[in-house]
N, CA, C and O of each residue as an XYZ file, in Angstrom:
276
protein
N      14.081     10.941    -28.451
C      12.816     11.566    -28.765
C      12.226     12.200    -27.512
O      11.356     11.712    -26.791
N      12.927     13.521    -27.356
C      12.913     13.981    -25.721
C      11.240     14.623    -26.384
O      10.983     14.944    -27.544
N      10.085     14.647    -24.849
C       8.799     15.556    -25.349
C       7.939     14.650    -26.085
O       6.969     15.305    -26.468
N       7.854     13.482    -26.446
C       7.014     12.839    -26.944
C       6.007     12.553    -26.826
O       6.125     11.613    -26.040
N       4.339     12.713    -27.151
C       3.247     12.535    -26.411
C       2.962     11.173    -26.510
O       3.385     10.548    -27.483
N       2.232     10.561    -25.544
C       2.120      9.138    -25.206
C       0.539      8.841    -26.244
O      -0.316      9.712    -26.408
N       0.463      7.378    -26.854
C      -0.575      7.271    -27.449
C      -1.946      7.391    -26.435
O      -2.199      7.110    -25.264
N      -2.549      7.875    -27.394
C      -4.232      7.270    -26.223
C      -4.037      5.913    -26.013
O      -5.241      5.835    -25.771
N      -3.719      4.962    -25.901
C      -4.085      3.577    -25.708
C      -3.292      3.787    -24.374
O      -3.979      3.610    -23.369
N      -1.962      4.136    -24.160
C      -1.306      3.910    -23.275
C      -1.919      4.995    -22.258
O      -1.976      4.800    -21.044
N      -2.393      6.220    -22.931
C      -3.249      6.999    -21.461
C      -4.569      6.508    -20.806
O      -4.975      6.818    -19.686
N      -5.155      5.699    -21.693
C      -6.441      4.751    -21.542
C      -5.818      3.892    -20.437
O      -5.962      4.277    -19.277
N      -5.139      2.765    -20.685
C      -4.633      1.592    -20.032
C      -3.824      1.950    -18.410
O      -3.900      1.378    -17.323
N      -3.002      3.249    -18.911
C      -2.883      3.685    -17.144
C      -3.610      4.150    -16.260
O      -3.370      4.194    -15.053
N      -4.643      4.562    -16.884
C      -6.114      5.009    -16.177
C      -6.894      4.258    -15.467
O      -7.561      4.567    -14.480
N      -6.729      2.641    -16.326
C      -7.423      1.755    -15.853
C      -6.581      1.243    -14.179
O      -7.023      0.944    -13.070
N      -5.417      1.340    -14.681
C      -4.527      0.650    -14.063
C      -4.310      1.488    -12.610
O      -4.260      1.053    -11.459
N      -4.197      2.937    -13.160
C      -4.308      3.894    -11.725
C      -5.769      3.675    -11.299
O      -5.731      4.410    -10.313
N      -6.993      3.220    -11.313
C      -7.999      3.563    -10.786
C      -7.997      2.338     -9.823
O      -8.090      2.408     -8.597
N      -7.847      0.928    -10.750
C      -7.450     -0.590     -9.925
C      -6.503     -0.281     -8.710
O      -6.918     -0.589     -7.592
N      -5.425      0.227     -8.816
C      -4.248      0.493     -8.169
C      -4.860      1.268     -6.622
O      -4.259      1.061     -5.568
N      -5.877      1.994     -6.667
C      -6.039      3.141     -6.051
C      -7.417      2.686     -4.874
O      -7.586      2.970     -3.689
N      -8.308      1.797     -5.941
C      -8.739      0.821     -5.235
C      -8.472     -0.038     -4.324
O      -9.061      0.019     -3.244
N      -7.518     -1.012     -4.592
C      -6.756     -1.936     -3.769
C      -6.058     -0.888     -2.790
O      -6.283     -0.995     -1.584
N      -5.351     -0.036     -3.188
C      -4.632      0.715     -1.543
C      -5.922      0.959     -0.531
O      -5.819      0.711      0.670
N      -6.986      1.402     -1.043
C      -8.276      1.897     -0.030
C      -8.588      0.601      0.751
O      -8.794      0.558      1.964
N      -8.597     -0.496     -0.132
C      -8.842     -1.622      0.766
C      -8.074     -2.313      1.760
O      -8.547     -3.157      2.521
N      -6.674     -1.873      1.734
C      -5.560     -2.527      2.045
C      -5.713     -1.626      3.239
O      -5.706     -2.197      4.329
N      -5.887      0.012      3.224
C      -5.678      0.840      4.139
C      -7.002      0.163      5.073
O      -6.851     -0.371      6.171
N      -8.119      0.302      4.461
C      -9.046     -0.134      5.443
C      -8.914     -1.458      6.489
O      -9.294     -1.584      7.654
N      -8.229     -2.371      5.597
C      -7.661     -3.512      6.648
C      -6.666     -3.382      7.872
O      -6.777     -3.941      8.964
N      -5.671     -2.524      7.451
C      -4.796     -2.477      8.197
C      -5.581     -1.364      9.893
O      -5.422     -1.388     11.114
N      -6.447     -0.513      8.832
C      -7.172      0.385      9.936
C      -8.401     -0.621     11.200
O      -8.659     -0.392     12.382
N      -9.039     -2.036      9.992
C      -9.750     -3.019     11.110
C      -8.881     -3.642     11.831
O      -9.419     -4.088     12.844
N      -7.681     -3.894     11.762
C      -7.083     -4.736     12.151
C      -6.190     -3.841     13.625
O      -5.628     -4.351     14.595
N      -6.372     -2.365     13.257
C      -5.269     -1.393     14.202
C      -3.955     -1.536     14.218
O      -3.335     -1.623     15.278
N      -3.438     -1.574     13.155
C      -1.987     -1.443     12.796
C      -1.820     -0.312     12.165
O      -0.685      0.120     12.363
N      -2.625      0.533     11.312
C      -3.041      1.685     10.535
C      -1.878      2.655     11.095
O      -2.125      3.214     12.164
N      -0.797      2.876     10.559
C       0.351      4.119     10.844
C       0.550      5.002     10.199
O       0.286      4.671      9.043
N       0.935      6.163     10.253
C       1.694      6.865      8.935
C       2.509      6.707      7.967
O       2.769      7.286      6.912
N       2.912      5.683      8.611
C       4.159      4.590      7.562
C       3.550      4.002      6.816
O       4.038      3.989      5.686
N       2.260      3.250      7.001
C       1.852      2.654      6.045
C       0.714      3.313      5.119
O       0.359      2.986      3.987
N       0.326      4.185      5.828
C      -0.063      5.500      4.544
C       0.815      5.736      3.455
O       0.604      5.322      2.315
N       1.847      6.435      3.823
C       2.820      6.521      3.319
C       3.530      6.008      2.134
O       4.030      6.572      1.161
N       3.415      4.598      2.549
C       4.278      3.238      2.333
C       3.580      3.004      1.100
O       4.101      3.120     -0.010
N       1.928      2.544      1.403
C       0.921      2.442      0.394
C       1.247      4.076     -0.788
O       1.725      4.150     -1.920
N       0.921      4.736     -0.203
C       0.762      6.485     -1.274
C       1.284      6.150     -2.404
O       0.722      6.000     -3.489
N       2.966      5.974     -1.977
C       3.984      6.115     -2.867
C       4.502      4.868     -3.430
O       5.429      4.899     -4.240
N       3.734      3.311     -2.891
C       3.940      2.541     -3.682
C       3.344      2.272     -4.788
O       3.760      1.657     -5.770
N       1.880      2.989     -4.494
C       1.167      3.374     -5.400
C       1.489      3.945     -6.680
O       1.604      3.226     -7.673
N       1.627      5.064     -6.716
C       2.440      6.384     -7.280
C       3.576      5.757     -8.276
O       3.722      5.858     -9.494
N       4.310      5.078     -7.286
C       5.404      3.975     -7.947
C       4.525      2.973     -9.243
O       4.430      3.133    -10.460
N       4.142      2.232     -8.580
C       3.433      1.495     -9.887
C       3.027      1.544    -11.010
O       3.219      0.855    -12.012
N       1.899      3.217    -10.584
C       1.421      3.704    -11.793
C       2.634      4.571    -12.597
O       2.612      4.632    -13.826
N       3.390      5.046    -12.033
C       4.350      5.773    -13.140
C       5.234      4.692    -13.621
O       5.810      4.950    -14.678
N       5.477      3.521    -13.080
C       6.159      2.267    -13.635
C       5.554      1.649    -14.696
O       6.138      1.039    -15.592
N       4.061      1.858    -14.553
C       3.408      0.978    -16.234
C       3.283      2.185    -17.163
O       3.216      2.041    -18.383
N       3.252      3.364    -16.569
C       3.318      4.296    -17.772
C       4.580      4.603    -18.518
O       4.662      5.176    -19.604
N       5.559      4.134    -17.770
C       6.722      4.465    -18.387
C       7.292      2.800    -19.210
O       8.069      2.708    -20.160
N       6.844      2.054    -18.725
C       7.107      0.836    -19.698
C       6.129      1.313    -20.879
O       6.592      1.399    -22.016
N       4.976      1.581    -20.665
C       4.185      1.760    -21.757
C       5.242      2.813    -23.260
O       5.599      2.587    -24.416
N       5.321      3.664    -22.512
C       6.293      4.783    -23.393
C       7.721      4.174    -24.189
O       8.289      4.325    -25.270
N       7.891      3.426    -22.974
C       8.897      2.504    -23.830
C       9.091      1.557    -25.000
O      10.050      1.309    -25.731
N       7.822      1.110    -24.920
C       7.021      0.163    -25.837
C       7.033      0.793    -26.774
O       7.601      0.357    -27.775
N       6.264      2.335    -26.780
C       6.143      2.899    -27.986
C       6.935      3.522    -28.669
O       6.746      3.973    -29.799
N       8.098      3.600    -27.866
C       9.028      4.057    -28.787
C       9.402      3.026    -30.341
O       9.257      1.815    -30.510
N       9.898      4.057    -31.254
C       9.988      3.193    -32.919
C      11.352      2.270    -32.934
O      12.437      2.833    -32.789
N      11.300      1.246    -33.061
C      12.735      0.611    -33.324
C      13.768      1.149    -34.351
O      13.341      1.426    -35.472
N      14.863      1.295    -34.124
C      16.099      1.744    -35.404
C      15.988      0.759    -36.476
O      16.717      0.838    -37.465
């Protein structure tokens, strides 16, 4: 079912989940910045683990919704 649009529930729930997600990196960055360890690596590191996560619950989500045979 190539093109399938995702339910609202599952665009609701990653929203929540990207905003939580996006939160915690700001705080994490800010620590690492009190603490002076703050690198590009861990910009970085954080960005796309980020990024990672949220396209990881959206794509379980999609999975979910797919119809059983």
């Amino acid at each position: 079912m190539q093109g399938e649009k995702p339910q609202q529930s599952i665009v609701k729930e990653t929203k929540r989940i990207g905003v939580g997600t996006v939160i915690m990196l700001v705080v994490m960055l800010a620590i690492y910045a009190v603490l002076g360890k703050f690198t590009v690596g861990v910009l970085l590191g954080g960005l796309l683990g980020s990024a990672y996560a949220i396209f990881n619950f959206f794509m379980l989500g999609m999975t979910l919704q797919k119809p059983r045979p």
